[in-house]
PAZA-838793 format. One record per residue (C-alpha): residue in three letters; x, y, z. Coordinates in steps of 0.1 Angstrom, whole numbers, plus 2048, in hexadecimal, padded with zeros to 3 digits. Each point is the difference from the previous one (the first is absolute). Layout:
residues N
AlaXYZ/...
//
This chain:
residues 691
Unk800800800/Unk80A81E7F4/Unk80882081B/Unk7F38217F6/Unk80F820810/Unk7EC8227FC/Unk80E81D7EF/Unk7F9810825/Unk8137E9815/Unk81E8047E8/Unk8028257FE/Unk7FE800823/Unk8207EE806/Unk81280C7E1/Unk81581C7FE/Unk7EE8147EA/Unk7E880C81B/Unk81C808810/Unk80E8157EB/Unk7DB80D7F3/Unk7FE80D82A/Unk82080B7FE/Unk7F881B7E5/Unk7DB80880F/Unk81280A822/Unk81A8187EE/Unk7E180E7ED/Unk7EF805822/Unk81F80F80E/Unk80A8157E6/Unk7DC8117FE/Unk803803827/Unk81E80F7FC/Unk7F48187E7/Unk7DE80581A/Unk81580C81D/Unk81B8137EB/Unk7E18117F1/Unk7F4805823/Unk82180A80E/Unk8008207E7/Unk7DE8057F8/Unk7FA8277FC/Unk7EA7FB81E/Unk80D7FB825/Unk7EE7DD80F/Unk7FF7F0823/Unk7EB7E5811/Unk7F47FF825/Unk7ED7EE817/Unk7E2805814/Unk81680F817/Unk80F81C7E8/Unk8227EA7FF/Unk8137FF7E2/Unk8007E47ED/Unk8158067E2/Unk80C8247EE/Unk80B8057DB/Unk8218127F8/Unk7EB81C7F7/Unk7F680B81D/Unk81D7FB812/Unk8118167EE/Unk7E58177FF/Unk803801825/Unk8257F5806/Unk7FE7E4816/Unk8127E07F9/Unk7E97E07FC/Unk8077F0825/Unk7FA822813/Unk7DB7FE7F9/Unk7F67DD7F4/Unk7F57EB81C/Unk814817819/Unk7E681C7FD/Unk7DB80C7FB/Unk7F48197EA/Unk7FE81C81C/Unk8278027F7/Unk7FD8137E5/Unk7E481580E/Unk804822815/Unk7FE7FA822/Unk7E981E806/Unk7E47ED7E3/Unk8037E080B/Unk7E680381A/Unk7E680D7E1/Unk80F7E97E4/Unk8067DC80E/Unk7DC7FA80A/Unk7FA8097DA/Unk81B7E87F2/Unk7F17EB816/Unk7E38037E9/Unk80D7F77E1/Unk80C7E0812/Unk7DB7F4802/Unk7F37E97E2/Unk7EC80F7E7/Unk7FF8187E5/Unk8228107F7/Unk804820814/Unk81A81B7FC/Unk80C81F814/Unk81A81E7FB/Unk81B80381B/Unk82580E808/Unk81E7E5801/Unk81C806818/Unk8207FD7EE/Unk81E7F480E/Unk8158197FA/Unk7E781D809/Unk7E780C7E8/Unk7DC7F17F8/Unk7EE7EE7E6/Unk7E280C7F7/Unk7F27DD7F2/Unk7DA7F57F8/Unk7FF7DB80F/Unk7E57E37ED/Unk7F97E3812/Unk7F47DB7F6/Unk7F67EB81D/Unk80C7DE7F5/Unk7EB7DD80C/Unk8017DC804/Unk7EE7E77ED/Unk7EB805821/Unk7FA8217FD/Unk815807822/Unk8168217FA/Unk8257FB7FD/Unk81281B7F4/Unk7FF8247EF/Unk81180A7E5/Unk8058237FA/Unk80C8147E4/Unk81282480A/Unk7FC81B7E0/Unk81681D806/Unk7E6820801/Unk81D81A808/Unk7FE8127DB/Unk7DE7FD7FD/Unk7FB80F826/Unk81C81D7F8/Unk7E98037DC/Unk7DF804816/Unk81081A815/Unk80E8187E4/Unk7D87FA7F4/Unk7F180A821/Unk81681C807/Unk7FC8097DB/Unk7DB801806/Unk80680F821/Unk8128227EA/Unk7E67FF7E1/Unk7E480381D/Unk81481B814/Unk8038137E1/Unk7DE7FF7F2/Unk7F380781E/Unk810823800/Unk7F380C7DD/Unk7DA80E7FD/Unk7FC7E47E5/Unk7E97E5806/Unk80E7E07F5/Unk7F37E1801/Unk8077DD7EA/Unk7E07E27FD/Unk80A7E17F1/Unk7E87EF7E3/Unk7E77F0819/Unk80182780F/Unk80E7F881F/Unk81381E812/Unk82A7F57FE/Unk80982580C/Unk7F382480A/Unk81081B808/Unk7F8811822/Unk7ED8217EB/Unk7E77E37EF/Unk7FD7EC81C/Unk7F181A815/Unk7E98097E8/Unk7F07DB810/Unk80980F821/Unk81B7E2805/Unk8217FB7FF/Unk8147F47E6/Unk8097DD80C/Unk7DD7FA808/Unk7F58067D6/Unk8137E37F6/Unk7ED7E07F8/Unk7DE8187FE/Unk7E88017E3/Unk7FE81C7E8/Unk7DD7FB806/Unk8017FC824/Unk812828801/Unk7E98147E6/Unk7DC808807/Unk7E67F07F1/Unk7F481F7EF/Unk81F8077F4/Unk8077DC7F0/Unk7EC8077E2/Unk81781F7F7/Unk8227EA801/Unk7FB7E07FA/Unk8038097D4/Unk81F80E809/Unk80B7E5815/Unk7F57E77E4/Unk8138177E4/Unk8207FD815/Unk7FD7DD807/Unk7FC7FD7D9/Unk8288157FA/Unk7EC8207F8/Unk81081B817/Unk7DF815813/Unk808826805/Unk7DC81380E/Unk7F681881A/Unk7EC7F6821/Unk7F181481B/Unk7F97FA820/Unk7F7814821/Unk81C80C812/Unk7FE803823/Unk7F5823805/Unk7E27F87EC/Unk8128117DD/Unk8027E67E2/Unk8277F57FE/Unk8057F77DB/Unk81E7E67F9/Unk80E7F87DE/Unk8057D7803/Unk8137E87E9/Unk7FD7DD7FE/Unk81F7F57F1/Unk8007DA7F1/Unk81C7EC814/Unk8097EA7E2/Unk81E7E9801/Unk8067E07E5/Unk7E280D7EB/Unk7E37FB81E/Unk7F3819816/Unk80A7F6826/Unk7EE820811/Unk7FE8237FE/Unk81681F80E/Unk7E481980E/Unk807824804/Unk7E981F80A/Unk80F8247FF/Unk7ED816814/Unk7F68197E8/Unk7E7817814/Unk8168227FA/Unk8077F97DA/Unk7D97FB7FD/Unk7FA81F814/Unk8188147F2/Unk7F27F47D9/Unk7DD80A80B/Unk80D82180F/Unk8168067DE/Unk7DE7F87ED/Unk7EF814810/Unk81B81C800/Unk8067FD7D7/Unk7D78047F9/Unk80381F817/Unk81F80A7E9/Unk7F17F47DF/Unk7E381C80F/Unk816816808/Unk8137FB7DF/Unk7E18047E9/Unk7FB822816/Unk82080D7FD/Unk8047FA7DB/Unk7E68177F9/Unk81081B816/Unk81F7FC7EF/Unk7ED8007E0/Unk7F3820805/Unk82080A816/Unk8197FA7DF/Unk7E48137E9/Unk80681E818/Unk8247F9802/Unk8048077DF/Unk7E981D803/Unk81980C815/Unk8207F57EE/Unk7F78167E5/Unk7F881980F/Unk821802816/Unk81881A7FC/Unk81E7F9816/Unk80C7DC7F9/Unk8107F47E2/Unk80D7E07F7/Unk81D7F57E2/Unk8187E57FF/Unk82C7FA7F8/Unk8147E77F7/Unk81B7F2814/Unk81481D7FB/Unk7ED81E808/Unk7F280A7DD/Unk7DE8037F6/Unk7EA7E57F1/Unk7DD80D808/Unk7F281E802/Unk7DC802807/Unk7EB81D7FD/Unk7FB805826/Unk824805801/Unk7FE81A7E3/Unk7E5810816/Unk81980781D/Unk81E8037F4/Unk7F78157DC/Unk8177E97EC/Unk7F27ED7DF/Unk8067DE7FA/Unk8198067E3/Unk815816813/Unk8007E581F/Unk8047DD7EA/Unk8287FB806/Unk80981A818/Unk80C7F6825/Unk7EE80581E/Unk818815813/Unk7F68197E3/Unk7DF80B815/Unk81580781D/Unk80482380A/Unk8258127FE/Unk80D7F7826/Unk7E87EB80C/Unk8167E880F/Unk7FF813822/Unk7DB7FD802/Unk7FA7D87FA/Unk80C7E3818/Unk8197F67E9/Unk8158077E3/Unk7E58007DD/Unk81F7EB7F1/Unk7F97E881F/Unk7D77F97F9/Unk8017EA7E9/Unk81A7ED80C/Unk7EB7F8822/Unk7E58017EF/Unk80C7DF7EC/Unk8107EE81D/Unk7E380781D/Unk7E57FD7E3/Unk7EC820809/Unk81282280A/Unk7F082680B/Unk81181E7FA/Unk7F1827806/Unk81181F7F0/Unk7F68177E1/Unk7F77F97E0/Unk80481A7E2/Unk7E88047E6/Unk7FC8057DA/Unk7FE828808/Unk81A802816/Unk7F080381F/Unk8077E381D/Unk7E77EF81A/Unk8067E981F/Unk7F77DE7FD/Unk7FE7DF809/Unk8107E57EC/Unk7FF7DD805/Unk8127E77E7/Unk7F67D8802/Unk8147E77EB/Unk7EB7EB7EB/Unk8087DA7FD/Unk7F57E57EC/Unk7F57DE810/Unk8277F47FF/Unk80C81B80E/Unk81081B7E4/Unk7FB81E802/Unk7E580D7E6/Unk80782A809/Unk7F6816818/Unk7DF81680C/Unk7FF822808/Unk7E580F812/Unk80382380A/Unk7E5813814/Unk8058287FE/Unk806809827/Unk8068237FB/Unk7E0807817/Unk80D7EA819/Unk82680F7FE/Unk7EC81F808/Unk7EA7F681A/Unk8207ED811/Unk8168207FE/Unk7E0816813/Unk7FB7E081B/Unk82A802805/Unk800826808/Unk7DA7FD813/Unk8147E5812/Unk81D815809/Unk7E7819809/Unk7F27E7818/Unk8227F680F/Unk80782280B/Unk7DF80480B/Unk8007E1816/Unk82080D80F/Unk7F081E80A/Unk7E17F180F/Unk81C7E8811/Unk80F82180A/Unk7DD809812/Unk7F67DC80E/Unk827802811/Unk7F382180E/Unk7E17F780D/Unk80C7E0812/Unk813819811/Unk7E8816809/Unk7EC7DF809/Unk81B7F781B/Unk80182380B/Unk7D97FE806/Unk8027DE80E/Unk81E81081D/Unk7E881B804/Unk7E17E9809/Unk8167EB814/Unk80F81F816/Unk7E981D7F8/Unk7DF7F3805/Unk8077E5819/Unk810817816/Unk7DE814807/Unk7F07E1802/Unk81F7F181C/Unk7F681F810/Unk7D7801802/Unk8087DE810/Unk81380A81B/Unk7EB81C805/Unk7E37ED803/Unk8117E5814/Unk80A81D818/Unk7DE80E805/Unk7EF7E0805/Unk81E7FA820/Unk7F581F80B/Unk7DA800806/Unk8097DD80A/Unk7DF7F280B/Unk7EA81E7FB/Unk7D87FA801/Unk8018167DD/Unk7F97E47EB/Unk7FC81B7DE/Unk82180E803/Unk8107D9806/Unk7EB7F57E3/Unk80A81E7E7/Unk8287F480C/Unk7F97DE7FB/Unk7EF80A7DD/Unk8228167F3/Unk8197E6811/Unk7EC7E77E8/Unk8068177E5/Unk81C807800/Unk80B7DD804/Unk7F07F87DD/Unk80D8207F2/Unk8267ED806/Unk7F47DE7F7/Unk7EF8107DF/Unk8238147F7/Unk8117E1809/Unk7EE7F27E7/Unk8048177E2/Unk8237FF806/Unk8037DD802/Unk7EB8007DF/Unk8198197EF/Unk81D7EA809/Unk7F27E37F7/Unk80280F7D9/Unk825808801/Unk80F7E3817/Unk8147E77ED/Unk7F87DC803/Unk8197EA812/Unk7F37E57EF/Unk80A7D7813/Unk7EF7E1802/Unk7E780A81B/Unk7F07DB812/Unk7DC80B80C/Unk7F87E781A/Unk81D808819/Unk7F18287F3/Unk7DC7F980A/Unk80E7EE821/Unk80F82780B/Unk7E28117F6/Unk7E57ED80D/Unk81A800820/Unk7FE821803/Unk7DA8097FC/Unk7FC7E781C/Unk813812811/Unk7EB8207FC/Unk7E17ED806/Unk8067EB81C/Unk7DA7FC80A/Unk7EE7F97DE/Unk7F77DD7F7/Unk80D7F77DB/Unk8047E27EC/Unk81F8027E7/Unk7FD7EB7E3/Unk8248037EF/Unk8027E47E1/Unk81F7ED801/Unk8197FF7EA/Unk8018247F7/Unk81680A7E0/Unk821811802/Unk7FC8247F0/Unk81A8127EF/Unk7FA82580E/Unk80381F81A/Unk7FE7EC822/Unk7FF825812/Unk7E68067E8/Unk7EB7E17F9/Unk7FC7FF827/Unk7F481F803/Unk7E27F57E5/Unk7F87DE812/Unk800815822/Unk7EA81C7F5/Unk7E87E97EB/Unk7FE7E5824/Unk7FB81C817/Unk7E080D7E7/Unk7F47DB80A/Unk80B801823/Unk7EE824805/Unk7DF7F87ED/Unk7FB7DF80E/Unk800810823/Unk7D77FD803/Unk8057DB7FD/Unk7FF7EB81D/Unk8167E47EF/Unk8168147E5/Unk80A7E57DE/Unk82280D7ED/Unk80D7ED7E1/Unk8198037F0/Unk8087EA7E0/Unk8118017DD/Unk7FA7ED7DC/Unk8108017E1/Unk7F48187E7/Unk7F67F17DA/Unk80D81F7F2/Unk81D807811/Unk811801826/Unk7EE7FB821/Unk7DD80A80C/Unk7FF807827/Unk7E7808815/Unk7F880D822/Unk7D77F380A/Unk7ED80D81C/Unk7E27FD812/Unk7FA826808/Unk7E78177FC/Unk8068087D9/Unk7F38197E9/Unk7EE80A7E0/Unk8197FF7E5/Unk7EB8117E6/Unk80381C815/Unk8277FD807/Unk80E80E7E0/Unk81580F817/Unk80F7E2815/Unk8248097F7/Unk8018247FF/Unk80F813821/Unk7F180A81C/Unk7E27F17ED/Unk7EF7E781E/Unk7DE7E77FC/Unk7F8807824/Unk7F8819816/Unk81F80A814/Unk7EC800823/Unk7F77DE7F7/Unk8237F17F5/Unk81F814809/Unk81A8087E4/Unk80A8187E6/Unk7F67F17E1/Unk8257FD7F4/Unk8087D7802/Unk7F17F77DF/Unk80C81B7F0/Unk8227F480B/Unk7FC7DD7F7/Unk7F78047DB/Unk81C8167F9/Unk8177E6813/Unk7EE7E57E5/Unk8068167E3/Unk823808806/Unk8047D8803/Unk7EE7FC7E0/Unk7E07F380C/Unk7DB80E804/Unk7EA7FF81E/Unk7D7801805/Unk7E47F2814/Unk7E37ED802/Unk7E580881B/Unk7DC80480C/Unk7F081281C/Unk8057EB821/Unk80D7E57E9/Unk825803805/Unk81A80C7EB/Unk81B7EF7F0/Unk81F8147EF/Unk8127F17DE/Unk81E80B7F6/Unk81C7F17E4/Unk8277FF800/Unk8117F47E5/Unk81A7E17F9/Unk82280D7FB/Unk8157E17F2/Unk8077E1818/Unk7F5804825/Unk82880080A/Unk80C7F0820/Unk7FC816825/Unk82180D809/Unk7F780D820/Unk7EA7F181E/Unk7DC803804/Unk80080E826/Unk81081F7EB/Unk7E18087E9/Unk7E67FE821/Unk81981A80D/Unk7FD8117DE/Unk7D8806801/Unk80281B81C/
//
């Protein structure tokens, strides 16, 4: 019997299956070797770890990435190696994460290097399982983010500067992408939804714009989206109530022949419009105004020419380059008695009189060489005529230039002055006249100041000497009858005492008013508050039993003036308050100052006082002149008088507003002068200054 071996058994003890394993396992090993030197430099870093976050295995990659060798980390270390110690507390339970079997997860993260410096790497995990399903491992792949994280940055702080800078310009910007979602606004457009411009993006177009307004843009919209470039005008209601009227654009953002979005812009237009309508409204006027005027000047130019020819003192001919003749019209025949055939050719300088060179500006020869380089040139002196005889005139030569700038010839138009020469020679010796006359009435003014200052020493020694003594008199008389029961004779010494008392104060007065007319102004920067402090000091002072409320407004100006002499006007105008607010049980002054629209300062002195009728005070500021009875109010009818002579010589004006038991108030003006300059002295000095 036969023995039959399978093909089987014998391959399985021959060599060839052998040698056929042989060849499998270098196949197997070569592509392994291939698997891990592809995984070894793949262009991504990879590591494994446990449920633990230990590392199982790391490519080549990533250690170099990081600079570790291979046995510093692989089953000597965790992950948390390569993680900053001050993360590790936030990141590791999130690692843990991507430990747990499921989906792949992924998260972004910062590497520790070795040698300093970080990593900034996105890690992708794959949890890997048994046949079981029971998790073993996770493999992670490490993609180095580090250019595209320094790429985002220059992006965000790129948009960071566009939105700084379109956030400073009036524009409203805006850009919507094709589905007409917001991708930026500007601060300006974004307020116009009163929000801010990181809360627009993402948003609707249709979720910003009224309803009521969606009909109006949409086309637009729809034209833009379509590459058409939209360019209208829109109103809407500004704030105030006023329409606002912007100029918008919708600008097609198209980029590899599709339309992505578009740019939005609205210029606020509201002026432009305004101004247009006002210009619109200002050229009708004009064309109006036009239409008018062109029929005055119609009928203007017929009498013109009325008058032209009928004018016999002007002429008008014209020269060459060179001072002769070219044209000589028959208004120039008129004045100067020449014919045109005897002018054609000859030179100007021929119608100058024999020495007239002393009588013009400049030399004749000169004229028309100015009168070529400064384009027009005047010159006066006389002019001779056909018979001989001269008159004075008035010449004045214009060059004549073509569009490019040659000279074409000159004009001459000459005006017969010999009226005016006339006229001016009578006016210069009327004038010398004058002269001699003023210093004669100079002469006389000189003399009468004098006589002035001898009248004033007179009324200041003279006639106060009789007074000094009616005084003293009277003083002695009433000593002597002592306490006599003669009550007429004490009354009739009280009564001249009295008199004569406002006899001195009323001379004191005029003189004070005489002075005030010659005294020269010592004009300084004069502060009024520390002023007021010293006369409202001293009126205290002389009133220590009245009850009065001083209003003084703060911040008072600094006045450029008299200080002598301004005080004096403040005291006399607050003692008229003090003295005709005396019937009040509680007195009000106020004192107070505003700018004036046309010029300077208004101030103002306001009291509560008896008043009076100022139709019937035409003479408020006249001396002696008094609104009151002098047995009702004491005084001598000089203060006011005083003041507005103290305002005048300061430049200002003074008057008053009052009623019958109303009050009064005074107003009076000083001027600016210049900058308000700098006190150079203390205040205490100018309350010492007002008495």
């Amino acid at each position: 019997m036969e023995t039959t071996i399978s093909p089987q058994a014998s391959l399985a003890t021959s060599p060839e299956l052998e040698r056929l394993i042989a060849e499998r396992t270098e196949v197997l090993q070569a592509e392994l070797d291939q698997a891990t030197q592809r995984f070894e430099q793949s262009a991504c870093g990879h590591f494994s770890m446990d449920a633990a976050l230990r590392l199982i295995d790391i490519n080549q990659t990533l250690l170099d990435w990081l600079g570790y060798q291979r046995e510093e980390l692989v089953g000597a270390a965790d992950i948390s190696a390569m993680i900053d110690p001050d993360w590790r507390s936030v990141l590791l339970p999130r690692l843990a994460t991507l430990c747990q079997p499921g989906e792949t997860g992924s998260m972004e993260l910062e590497l520790l290097r070795k040698g300093g410096g970080r990593l900034q790497a996105m890690l992708i995990s794959n949890a890997v399982k048994d046949a079981n399903g029971q998790y073993l491992q996770s493999q992670v792949t490490v993609v180095d983010v580090s250019e595209r994280k320094r790429i985002e940055q220059r992006v965000t702080a790129h948009d960071g500067f566009l939105q700084t800078i379109t956030d400073r310009i009036p524009v409203e910007l805006a850009y919507f992408d094709k589905d007409l979602n917001c991708r930026f606004a500007n601060r300006a457009h974004a307020e116009r939804y009163g929000r801010q411009p990181e809360d627009m993006v993402g948003e609707n177009l249709s979720n910003l714009v009224s309803t009521d307004r969606l009909p109006e843009i949409l086309p637009h919209v729809a034209e833009a989206l379509s590459g058409q470039k939209q360019t209208f005008e829109s109103e809407y209601p500004g704030p105030d109530g006023r329409q606002t009227y912007f100029e918008v654009h919708y600008i097609p953002d198209q980029r590899k022949g599709a339309i992505e979005g578009i740019f939005i812009e609205l210029h606020d237009v509201s002026e432009r419009r305004r101004t247009e309508e006002f210009v619109l409204e200002a050229n009708r006027d004009l064309e109006e105004r036009v239409r008018e005027r062109s029929a005055e000047l119609y009928q203007s130019e017929q009498r013109y020419r009325l008058m032209v020819d009928a004018i016999q003192d002007h002429c008008i001919y014209f020269v060459d380059e060179h001072g002769a003749v070219t044209e000589w019209t028959e208004s120039a025949q008129r004045l100067h008695g020449h014919t045109r055939q005897q002018m054609l050719g000859r030179p100007y300088l021929s119608l100058l009189a024999t020495g007239n060179a002393g009588e013009d500006e400049v030399e004749p020869a000169q004229v028309l060489r100015l009168a070529k380089a400064h384009g027009q040139w005047e010159t006066r002196g006389w002019r001779l005529r056909d018979d001989g005889s001269r008159f004075w005139a008035h010449t004045v030569l214009t060059a004549l230039r073509n569009e490019a700038g040659e000279l074409q010839g000159l004009s001459a138009i000459t005006r017969d002055m010999t009226a005016a020469k006339s006229l001016e020679d009578v006016m210069n010796d009327l004038n010398k006249e004058l002269e001699k006359r003023v210093a004669e009435r100079t002469q006389q003014l000189v003399a009468a100041n004098k006589d002035l200052d001898v009248f004033s020493h007179m009324v200041s020694h003279d006639l106060r000497a009789p007074l000094r003594h009616i005084a003293s008199f009277v003083t002695l008389l009433q000593e002597q009858l002592g306490e006599s029961t003669d009550r007429l004779t004490l009354q009739y010494l009280n009564s001249t005492a009295k008199a004569s008392r406002r006899m001195s104060h009323m001379i004191e007065g005029l003189l004070e008013y005489a002075r005030l007319g010659r005294v020269t102004l010592e004009s300084q920067p004069v502060p009024l508050a520390p002023l007021l402090e010293g006369v409202i000091a001293h009126l205290k002072m002389e009133n220590p039993d009245r009850k009065i409320e001083w209003v003084i407004e703060e911040d008072l100006p600094v006045v450029r003036g008299d200080a002598m002499l301004l005080a004096q006007a403040w005291g006399n105008l607050l003692n008229n308050s003090v003295k005709y607010t005396r019937t009040r049980e509680a007195a009000h002054i106020e004192v107070g100052w505003k700018v004036n629209p046309v010029g300077g300062r208004t101030f103002f002195v306001r009291d509560n006082g008896v008043g009076f009728d100022l139709e019937k005070a035409h003479n408020l500021f006249v001396m002696f002149q008094r609104q009151h009875h002098s047995m009702d109010f004491d005084g001598t009818g000089t203060g006011l008088a005083l003041s507005q002579r103290i305002v005048e010589r300061h430049g200002g004006r003074i008057w008053a507003e009052t009623a019958p038991d109303e009050g009064c108030t005074f107003f009076f003006t000083l001027p600016f002068e210049g900058t308000e300059p700098e006190l150079e002295f203390p205040a205490s000095s100018m309350a010492e200054l007002a008495f």
